[in-house]
N, C-alpha and C positions, 0 to 999 in steps of 0.2 A: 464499454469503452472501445475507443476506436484505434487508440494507438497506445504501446505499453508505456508505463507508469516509472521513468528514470528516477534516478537518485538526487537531482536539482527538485523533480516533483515534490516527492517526497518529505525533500526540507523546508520546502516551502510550505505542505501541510501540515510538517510538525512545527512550524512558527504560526499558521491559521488554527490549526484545530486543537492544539495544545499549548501555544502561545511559549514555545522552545524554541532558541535561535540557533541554530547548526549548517554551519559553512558547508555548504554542498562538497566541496573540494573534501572537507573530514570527513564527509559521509564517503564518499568514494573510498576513501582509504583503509577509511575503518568500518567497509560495508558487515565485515564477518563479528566486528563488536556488539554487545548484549546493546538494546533500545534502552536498559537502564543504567548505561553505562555515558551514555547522551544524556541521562535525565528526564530521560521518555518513560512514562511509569501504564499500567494497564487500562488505565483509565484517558491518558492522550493517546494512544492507539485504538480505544474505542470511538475516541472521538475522530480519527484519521478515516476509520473505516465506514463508520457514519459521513462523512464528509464526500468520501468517494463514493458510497453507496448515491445518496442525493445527487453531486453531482451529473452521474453514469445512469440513474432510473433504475438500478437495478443491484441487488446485494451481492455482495463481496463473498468469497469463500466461506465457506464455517470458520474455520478453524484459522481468518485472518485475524484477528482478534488475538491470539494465541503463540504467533511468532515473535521468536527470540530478536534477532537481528534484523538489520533492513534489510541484508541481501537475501532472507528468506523468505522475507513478507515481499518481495519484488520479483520473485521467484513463483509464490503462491499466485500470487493475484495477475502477473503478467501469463500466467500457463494455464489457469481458469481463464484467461483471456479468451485464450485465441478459441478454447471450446465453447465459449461460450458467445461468439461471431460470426459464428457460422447458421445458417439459419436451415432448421428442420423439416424437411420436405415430408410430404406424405404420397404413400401412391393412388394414384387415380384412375 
């Protein structure tokens, strides 16, 4: 990924890849609320992270799969980000 992953993303992934409809605006507000309090259940978060995964060529944290709330799953994946951006030099 090339730029981090907001809270409009997000809900937009949860209405593609779990077919959940959730007002970006809620999501903001109630970033610290449980995903199954949205009606996000572990199975449309595997499908979020699958999504992102394809999209980006490349897999998602371990343990995205695994968080409670968005703003921790936005938190994981945007901070695996930026380490994950930077490209691995070797010496010569």
């Amino acid at each position: 990924m090339t730029a981090q992953l907001t809270l409009d993303e997000l809900a937009a992934l949860m209405k593609s890849a779990a077919g959940l409809t959730v007002d970006p605006k809620e999501l903001a507000n109630r970033s610290e609320s449980t995903f199954a309090e949205f009606g996000l259940d572990s199975l449309g978060l595997l499908g979020i992270v699958g999504e992102l995964e394809n999209r980006h060529g490349r897999p998602m944290p371990t343990d995205a799969e695994r968080c409670k709330t968005p703003r921790d799953f936005l938190d994981l994946v945007n901070t695996s980000q930026k380490h994950t951006d930077t490209v691995p030099t070797t010496g010569a």
